[in-house]
PDB file of N, CA, C and O in Angstrom:
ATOM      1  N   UNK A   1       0.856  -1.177   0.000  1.00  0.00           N
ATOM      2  CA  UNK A   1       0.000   0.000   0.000  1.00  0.00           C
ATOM      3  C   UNK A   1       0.900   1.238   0.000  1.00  0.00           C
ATOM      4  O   UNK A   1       1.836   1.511   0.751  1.00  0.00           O
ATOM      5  N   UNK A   2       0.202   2.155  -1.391  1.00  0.00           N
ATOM      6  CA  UNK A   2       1.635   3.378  -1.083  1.00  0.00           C
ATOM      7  C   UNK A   2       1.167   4.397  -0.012  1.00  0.00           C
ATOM      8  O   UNK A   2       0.089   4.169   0.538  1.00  0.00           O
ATOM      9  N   UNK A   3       1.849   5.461   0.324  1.00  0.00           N
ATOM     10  CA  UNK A   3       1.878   6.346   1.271  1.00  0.00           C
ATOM     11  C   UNK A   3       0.497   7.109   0.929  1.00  0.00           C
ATOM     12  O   UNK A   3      -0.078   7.121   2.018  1.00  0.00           O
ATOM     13  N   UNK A   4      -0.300   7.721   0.036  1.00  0.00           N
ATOM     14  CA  UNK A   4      -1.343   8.210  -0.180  1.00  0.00           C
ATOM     15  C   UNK A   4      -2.295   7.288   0.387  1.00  0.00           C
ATOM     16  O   UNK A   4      -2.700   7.457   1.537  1.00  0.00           O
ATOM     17  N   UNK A   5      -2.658   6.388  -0.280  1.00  0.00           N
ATOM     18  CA  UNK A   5      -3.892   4.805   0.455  1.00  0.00           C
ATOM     19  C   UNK A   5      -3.689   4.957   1.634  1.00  0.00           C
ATOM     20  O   UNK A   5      -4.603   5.384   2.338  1.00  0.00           O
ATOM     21  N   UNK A   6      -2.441   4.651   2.179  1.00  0.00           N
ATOM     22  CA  UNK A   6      -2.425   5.260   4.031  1.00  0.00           C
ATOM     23  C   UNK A   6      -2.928   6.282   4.337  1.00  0.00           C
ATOM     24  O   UNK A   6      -3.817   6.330   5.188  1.00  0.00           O
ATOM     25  N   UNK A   7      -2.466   7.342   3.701  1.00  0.00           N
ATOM     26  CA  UNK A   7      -3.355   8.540   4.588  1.00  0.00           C
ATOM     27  C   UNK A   7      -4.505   8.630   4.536  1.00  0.00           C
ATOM     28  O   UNK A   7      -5.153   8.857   5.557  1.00  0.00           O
ATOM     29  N   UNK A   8      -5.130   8.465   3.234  1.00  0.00           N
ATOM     30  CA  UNK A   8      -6.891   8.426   2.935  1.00  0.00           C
ATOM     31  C   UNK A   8      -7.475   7.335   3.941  1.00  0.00           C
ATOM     32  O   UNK A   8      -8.536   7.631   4.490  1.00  0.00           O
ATOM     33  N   UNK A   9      -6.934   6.188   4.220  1.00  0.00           N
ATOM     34  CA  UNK A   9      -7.412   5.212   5.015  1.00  0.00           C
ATOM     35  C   UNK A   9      -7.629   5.438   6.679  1.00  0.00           C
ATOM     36  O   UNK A   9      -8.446   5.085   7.530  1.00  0.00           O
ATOM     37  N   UNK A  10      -6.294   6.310   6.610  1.00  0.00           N
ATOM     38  CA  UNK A  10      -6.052   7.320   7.818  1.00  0.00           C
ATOM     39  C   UNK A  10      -7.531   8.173   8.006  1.00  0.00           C
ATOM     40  O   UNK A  10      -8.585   7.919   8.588  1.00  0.00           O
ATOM     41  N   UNK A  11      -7.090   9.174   7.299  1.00  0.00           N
ATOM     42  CA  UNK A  11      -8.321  10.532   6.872  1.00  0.00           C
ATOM     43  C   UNK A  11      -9.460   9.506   7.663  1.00  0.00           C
ATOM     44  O   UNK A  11      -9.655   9.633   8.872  1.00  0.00           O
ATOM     45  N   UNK A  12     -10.230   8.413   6.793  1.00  0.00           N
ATOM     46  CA  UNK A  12     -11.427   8.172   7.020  1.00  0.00           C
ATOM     47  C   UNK A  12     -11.165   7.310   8.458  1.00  0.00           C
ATOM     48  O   UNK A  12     -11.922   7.603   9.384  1.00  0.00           O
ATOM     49  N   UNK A  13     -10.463   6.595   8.628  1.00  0.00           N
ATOM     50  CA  UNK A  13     -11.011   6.334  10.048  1.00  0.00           C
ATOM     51  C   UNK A  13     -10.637   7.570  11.498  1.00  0.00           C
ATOM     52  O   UNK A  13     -10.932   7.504  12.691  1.00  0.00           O
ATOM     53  N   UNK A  14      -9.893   8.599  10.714  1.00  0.00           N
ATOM     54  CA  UNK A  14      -9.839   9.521  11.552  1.00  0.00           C
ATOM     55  C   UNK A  14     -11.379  10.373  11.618  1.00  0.00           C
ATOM     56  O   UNK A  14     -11.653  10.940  12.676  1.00  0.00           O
ATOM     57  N   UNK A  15     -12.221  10.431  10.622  1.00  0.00           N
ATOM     58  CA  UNK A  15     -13.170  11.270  10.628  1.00  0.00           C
ATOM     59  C   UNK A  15     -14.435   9.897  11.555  1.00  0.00           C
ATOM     60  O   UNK A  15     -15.515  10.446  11.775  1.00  0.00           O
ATOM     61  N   UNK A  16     -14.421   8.963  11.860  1.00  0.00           N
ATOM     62  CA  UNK A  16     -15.205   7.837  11.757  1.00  0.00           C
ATOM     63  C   UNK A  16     -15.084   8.250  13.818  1.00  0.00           C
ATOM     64  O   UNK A  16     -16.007   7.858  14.532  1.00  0.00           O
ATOM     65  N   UNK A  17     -13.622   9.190  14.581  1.00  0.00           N
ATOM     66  CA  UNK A  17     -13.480   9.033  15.840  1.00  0.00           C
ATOM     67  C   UNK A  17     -14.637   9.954  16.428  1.00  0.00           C
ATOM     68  O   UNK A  17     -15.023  10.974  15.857  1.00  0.00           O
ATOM     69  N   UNK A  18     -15.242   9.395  17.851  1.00  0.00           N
ATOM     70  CA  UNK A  18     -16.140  10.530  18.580  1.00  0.00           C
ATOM     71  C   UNK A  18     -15.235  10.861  19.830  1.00  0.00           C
ATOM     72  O   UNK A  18     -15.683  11.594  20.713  1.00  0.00           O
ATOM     73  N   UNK A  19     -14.422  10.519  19.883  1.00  0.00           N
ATOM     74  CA  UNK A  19     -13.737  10.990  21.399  1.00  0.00           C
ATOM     75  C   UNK A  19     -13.169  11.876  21.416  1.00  0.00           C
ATOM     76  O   UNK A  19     -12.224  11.887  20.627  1.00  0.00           O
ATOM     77  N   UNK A  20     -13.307  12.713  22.000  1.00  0.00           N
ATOM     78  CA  UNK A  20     -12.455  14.184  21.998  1.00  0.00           C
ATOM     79  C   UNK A  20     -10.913  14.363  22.735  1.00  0.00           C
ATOM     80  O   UNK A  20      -9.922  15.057  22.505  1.00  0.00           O
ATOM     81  N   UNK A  21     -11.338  13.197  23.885  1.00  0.00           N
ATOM     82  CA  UNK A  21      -9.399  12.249  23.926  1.00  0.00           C
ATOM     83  C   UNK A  21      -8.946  12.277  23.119  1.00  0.00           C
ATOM     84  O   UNK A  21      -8.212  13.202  22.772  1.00  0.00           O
ATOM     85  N   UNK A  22      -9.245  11.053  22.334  1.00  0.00           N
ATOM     86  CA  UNK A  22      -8.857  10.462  21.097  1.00  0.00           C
ATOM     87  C   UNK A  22      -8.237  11.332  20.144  1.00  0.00           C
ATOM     88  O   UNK A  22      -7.241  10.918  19.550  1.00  0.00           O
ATOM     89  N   UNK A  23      -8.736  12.616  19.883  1.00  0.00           N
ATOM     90  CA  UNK A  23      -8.692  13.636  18.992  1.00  0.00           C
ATOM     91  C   UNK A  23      -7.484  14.372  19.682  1.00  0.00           C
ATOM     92  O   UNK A  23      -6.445  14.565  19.051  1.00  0.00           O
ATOM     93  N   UNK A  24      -7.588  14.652  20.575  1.00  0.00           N
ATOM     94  CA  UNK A  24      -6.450  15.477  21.686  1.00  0.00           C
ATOM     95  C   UNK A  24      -4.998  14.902  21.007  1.00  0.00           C
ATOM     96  O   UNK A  24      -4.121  15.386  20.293  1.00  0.00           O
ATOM     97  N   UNK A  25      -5.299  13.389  21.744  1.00  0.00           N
ATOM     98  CA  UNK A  25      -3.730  12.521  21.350  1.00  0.00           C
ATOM     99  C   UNK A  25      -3.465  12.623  20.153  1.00  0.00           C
ATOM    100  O   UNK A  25      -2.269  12.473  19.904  1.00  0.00           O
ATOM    101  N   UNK A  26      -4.207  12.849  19.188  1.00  0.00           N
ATOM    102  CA  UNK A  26      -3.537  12.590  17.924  1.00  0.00           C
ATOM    103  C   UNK A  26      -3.010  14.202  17.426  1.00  0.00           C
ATOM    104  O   UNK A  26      -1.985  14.445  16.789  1.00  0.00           O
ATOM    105  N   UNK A  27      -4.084  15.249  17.943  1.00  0.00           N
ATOM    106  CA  UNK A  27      -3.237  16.684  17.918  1.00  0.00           C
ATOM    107  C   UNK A  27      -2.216  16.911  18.060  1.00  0.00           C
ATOM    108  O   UNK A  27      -1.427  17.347  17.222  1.00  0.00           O
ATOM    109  N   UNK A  28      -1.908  16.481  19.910  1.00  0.00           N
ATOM    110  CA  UNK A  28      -0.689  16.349  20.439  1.00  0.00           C
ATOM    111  C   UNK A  28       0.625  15.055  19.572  1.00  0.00           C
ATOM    112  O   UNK A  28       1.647  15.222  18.906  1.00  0.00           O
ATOM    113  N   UNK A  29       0.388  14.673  19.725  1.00  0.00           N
ATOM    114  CA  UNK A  29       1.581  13.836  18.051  1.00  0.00           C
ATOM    115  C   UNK A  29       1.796  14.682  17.219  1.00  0.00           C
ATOM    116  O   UNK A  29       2.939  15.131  17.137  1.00  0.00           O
ATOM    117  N   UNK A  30       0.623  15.226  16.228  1.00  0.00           N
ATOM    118  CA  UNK A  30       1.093  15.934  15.325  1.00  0.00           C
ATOM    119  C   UNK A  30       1.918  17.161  15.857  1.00  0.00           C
ATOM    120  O   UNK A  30       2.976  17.513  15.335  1.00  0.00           O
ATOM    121  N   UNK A  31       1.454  17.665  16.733  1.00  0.00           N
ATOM    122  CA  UNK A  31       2.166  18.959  17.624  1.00  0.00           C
ATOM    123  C   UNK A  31       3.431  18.687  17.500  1.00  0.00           C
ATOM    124  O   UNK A  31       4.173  19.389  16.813  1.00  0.00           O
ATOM    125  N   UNK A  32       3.977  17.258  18.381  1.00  0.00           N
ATOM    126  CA  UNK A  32       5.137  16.950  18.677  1.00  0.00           C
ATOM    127  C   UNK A  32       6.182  16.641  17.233  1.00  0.00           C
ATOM    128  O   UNK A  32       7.264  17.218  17.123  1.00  0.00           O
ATOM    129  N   UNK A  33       5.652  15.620  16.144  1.00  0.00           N
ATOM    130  CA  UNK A  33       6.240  15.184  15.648  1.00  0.00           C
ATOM    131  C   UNK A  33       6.264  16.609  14.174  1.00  0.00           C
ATOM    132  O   UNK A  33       6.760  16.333  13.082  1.00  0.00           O
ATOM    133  N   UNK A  34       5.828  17.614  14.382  1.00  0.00           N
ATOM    134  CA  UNK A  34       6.116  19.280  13.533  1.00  0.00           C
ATOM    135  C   UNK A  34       7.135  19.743  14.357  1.00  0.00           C
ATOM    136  O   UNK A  34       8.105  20.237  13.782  1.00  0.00           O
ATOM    137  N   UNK A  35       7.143  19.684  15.888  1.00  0.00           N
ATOM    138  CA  UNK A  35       8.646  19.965  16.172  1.00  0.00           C
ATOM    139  C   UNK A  35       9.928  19.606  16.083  1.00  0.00           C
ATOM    140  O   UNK A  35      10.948  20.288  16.180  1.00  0.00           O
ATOM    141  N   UNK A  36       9.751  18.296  15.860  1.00  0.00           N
ATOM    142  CA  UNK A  36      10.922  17.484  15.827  1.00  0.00           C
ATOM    143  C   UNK A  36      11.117  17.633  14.174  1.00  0.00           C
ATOM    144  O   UNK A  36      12.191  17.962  13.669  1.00  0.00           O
ATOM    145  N   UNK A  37      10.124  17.391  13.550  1.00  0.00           N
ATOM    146  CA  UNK A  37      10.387  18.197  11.844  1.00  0.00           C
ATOM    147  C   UNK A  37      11.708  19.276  11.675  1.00  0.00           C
ATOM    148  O   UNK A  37      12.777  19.244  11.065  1.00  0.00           O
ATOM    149  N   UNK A  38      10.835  20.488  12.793  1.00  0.00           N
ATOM    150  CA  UNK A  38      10.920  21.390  12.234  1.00  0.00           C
ATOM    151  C   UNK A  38      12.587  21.753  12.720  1.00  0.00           C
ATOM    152  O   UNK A  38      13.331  22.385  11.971  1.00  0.00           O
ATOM    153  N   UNK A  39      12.907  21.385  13.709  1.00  0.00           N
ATOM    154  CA  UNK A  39      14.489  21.037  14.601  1.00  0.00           C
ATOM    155  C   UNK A  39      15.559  20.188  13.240  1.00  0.00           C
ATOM    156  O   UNK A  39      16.646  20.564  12.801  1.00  0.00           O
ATOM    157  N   UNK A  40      15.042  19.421  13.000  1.00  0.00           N
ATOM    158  CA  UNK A  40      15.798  18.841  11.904  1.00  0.00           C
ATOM    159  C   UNK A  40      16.227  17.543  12.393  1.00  0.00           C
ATOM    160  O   UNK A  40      15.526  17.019  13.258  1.00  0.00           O
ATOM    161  N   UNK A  41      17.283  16.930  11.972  1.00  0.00           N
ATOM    162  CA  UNK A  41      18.051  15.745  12.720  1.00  0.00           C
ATOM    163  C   UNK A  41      19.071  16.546  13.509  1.00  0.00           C
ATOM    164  O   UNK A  41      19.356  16.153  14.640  1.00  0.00           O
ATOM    165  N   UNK A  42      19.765  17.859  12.914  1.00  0.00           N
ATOM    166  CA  UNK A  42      20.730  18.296  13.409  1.00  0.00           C
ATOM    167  C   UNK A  42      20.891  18.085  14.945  1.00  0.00           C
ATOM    168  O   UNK A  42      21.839  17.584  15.549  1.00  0.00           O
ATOM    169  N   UNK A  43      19.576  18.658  15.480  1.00  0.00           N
ATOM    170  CA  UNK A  43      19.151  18.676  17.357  1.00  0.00           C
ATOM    171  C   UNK A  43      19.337  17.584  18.121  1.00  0.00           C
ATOM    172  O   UNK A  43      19.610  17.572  19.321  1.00  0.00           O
ATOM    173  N   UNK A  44      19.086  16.099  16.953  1.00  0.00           N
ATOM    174  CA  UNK A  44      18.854  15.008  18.024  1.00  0.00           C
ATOM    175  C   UNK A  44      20.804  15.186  18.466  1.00  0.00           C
ATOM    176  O   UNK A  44      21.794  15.447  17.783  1.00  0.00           O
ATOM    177  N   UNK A  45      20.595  14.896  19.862  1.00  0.00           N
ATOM    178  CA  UNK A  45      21.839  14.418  20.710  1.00  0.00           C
ATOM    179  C   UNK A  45      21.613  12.976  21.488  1.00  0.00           C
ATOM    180  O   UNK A  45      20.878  12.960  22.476  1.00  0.00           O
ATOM    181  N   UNK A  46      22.306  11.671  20.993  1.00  0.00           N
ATOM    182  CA  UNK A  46      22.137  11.050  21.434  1.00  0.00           C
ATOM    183  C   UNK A  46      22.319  10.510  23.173  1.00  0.00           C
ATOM    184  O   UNK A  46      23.044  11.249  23.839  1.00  0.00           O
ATOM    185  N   UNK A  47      21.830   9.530  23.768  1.00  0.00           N
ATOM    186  CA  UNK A  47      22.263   9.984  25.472  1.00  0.00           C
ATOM    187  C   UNK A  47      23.217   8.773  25.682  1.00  0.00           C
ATOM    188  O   UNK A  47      22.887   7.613  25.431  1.00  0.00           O
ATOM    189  N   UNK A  48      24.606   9.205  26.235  1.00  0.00           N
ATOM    190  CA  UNK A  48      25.372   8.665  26.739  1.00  0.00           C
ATOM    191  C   UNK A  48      25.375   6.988  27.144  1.00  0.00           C
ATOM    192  O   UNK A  48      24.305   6.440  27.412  1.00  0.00           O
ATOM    193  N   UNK A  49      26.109   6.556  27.155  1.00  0.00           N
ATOM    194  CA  UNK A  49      26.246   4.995  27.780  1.00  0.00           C
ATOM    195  C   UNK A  49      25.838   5.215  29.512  1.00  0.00           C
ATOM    196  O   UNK A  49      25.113   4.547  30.249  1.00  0.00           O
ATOM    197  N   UNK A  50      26.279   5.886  29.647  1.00  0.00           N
ATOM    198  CA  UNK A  50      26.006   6.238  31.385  1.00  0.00           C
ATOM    199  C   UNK A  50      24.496   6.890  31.134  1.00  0.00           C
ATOM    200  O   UNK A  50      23.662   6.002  30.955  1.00  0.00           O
ATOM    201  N   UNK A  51      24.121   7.818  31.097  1.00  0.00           N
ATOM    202  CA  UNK A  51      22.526   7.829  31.127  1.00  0.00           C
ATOM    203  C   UNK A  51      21.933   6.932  30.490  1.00  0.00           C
ATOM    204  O   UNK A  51      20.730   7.111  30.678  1.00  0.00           O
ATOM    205  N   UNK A  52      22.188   5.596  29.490  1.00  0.00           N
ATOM    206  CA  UNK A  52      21.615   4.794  29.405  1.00  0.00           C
ATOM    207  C   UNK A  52      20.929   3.909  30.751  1.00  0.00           C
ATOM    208  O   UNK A  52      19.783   3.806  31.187  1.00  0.00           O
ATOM    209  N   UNK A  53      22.214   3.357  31.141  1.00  0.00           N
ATOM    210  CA  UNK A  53      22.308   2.381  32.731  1.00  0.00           C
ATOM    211  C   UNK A  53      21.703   2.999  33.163  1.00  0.00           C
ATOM    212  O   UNK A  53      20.595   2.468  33.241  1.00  0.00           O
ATOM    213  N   UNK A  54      21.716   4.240  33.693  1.00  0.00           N
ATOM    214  CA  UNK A  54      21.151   4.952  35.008  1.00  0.00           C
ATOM    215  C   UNK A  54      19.591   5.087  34.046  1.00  0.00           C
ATOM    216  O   UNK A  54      18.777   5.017  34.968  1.00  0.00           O
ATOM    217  N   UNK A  55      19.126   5.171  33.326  1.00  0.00           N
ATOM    218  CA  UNK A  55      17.621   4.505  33.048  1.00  0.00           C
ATOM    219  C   UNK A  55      16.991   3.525  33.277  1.00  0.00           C
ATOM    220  O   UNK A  55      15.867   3.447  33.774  1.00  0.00           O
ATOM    221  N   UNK A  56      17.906   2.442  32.813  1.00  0.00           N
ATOM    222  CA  UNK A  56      17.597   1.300  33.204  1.00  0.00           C
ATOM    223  C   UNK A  56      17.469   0.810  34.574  1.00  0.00           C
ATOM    224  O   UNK A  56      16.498   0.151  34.944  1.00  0.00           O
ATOM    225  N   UNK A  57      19.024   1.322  35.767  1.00  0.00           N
ATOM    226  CA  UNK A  57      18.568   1.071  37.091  1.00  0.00           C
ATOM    227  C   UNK A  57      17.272   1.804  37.165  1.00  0.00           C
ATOM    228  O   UNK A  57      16.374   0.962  37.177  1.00  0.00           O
ATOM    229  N   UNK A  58      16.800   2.991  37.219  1.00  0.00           N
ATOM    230  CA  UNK A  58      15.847   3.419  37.673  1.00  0.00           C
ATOM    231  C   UNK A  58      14.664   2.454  37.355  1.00  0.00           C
ATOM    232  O   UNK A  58      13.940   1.878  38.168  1.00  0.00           O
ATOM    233  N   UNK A  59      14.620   2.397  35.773  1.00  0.00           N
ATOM    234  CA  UNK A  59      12.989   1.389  35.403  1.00  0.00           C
ATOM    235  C   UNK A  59      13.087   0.281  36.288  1.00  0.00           C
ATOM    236  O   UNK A  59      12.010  -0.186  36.656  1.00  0.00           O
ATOM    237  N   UNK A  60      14.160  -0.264  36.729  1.00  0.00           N
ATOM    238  CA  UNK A  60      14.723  -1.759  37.562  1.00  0.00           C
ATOM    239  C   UNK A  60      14.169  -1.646  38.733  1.00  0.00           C
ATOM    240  O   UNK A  60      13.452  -2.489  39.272  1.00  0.00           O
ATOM    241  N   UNK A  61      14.583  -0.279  39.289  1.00  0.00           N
ATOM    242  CA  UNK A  61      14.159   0.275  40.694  1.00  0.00           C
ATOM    243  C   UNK A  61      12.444  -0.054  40.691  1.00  0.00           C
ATOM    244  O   UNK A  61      11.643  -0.860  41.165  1.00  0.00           O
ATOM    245  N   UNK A  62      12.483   1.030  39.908  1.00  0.00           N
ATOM    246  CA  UNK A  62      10.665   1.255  40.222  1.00  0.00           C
ATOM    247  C   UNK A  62       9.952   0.330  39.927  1.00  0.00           C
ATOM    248  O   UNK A  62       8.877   0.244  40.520  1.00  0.00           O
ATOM    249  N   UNK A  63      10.369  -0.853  38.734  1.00  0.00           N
ATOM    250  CA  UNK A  63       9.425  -2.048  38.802  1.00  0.00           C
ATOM    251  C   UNK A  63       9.577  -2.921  40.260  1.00  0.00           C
ATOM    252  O   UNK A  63       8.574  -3.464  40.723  1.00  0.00           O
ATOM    253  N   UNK A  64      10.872  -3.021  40.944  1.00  0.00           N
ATOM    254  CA  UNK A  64      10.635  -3.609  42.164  1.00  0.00           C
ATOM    255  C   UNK A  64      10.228  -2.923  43.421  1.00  0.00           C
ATOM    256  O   UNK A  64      10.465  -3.414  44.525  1.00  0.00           O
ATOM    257  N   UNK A  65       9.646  -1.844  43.261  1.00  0.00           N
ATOM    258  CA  UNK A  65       9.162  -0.603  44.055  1.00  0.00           C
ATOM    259  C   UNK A  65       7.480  -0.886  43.718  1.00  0.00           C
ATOM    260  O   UNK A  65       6.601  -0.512  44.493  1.00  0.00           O
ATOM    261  N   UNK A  66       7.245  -1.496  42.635  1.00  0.00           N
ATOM    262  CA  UNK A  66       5.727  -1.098  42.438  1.00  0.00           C
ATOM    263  C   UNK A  66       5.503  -0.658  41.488  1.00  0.00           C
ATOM    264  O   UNK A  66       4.448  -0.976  40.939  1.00  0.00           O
ATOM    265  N   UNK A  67       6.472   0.352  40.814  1.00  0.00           N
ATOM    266  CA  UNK A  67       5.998   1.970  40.427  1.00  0.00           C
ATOM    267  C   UNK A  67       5.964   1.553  39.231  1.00  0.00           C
ATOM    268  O   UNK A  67       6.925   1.453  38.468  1.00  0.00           O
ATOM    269  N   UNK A  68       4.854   1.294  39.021  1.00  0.00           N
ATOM    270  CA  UNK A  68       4.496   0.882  36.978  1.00  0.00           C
ATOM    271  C   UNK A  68       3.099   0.374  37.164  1.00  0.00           C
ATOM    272  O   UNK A  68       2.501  -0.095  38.132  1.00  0.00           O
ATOM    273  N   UNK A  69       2.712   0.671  35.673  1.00  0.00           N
ATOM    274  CA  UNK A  69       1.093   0.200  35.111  1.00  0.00           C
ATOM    275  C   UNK A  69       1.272  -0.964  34.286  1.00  0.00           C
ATOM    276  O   UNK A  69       1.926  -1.064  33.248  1.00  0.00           O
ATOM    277  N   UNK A  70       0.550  -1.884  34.937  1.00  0.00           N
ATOM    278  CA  UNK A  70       0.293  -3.188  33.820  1.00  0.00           C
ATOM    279  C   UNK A  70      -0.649  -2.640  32.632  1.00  0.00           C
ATOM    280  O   UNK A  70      -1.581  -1.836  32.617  1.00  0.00           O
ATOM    281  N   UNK A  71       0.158  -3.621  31.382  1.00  0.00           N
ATOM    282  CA  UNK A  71      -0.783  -3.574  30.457  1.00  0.00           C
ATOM    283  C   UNK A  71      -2.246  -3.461  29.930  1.00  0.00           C
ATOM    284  O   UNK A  71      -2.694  -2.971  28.893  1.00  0.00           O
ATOM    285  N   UNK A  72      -2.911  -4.155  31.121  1.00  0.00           N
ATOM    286  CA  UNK A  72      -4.255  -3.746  30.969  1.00  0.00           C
ATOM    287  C   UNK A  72      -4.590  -2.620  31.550  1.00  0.00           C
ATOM    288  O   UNK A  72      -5.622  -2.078  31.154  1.00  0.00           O
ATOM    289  N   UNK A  73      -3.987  -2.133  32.382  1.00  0.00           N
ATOM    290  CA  UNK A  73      -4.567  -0.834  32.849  1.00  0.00           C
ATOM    291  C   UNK A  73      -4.278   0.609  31.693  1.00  0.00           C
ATOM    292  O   UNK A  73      -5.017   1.586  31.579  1.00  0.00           O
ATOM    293  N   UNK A  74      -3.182   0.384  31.059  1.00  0.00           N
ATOM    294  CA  UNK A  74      -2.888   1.220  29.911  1.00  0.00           C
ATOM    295  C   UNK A  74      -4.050   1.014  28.804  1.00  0.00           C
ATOM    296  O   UNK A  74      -4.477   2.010  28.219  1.00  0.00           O
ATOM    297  N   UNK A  75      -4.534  -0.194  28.530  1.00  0.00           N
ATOM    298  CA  UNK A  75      -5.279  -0.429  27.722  1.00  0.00           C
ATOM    299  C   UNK A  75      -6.743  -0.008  27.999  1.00  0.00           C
ATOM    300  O   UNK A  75      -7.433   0.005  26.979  1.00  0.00           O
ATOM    301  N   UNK A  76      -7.501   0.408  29.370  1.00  0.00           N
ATOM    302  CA  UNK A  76      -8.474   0.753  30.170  1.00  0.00           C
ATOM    303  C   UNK A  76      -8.463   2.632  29.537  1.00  0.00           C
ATOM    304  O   UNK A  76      -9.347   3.417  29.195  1.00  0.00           O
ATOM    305  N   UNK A  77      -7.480   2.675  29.609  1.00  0.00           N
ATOM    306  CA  UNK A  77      -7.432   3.995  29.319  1.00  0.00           C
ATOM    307  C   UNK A  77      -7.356   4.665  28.212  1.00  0.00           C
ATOM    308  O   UNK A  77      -7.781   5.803  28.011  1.00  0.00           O
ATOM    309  N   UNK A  78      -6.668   3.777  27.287  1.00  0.00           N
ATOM    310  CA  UNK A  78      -6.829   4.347  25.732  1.00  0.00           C
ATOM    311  C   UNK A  78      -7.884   3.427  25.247  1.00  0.00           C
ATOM    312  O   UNK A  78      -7.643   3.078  24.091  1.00  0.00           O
ATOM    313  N   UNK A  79      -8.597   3.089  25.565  1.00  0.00           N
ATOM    314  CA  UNK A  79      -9.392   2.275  24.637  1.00  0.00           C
ATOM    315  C   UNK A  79     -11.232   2.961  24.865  1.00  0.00           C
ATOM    316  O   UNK A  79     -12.157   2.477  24.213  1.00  0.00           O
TER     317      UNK A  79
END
């Protein structure tokens, strides 16, 4: 399927949404992903080997802390 058929397929099940969530999130994307456009590649800075780890301990941390949403509860909410 080329890139046009996507968007029209897009278009119509975008016009087909009643949620005004729904509509929000997809604003907010477009919002986000016109900035990152508009920045270029030049901006991206990739993050260090050391702020990698220290992400990972943290996600490590907080899953044995509790501190996270199971999948269905993410799914409760966008759906």
């Amino acid at each position: 399927m080329d890139i046009q058929s996507r968007k029209l397929e897009f278009i119509q099940a975008f016009l087909k949404i009643q949620s005004e969530e729904v509509i929000s999130q997809l604003e907010n994307i477009l919002i986000s992903k016109s900035a990152i456009d508009s920045k270029g590649d030049s901006e991206f800075i990739p993050m260090s080997i050391e702020e990698f780890n220290e992400r990972i301990d943290t996600s490590e941390n907080d899953f044995e802390n509790g501190r996270y949403k199971k999948t269905s509860e993410l799914l409760k909410k966008y759906n």
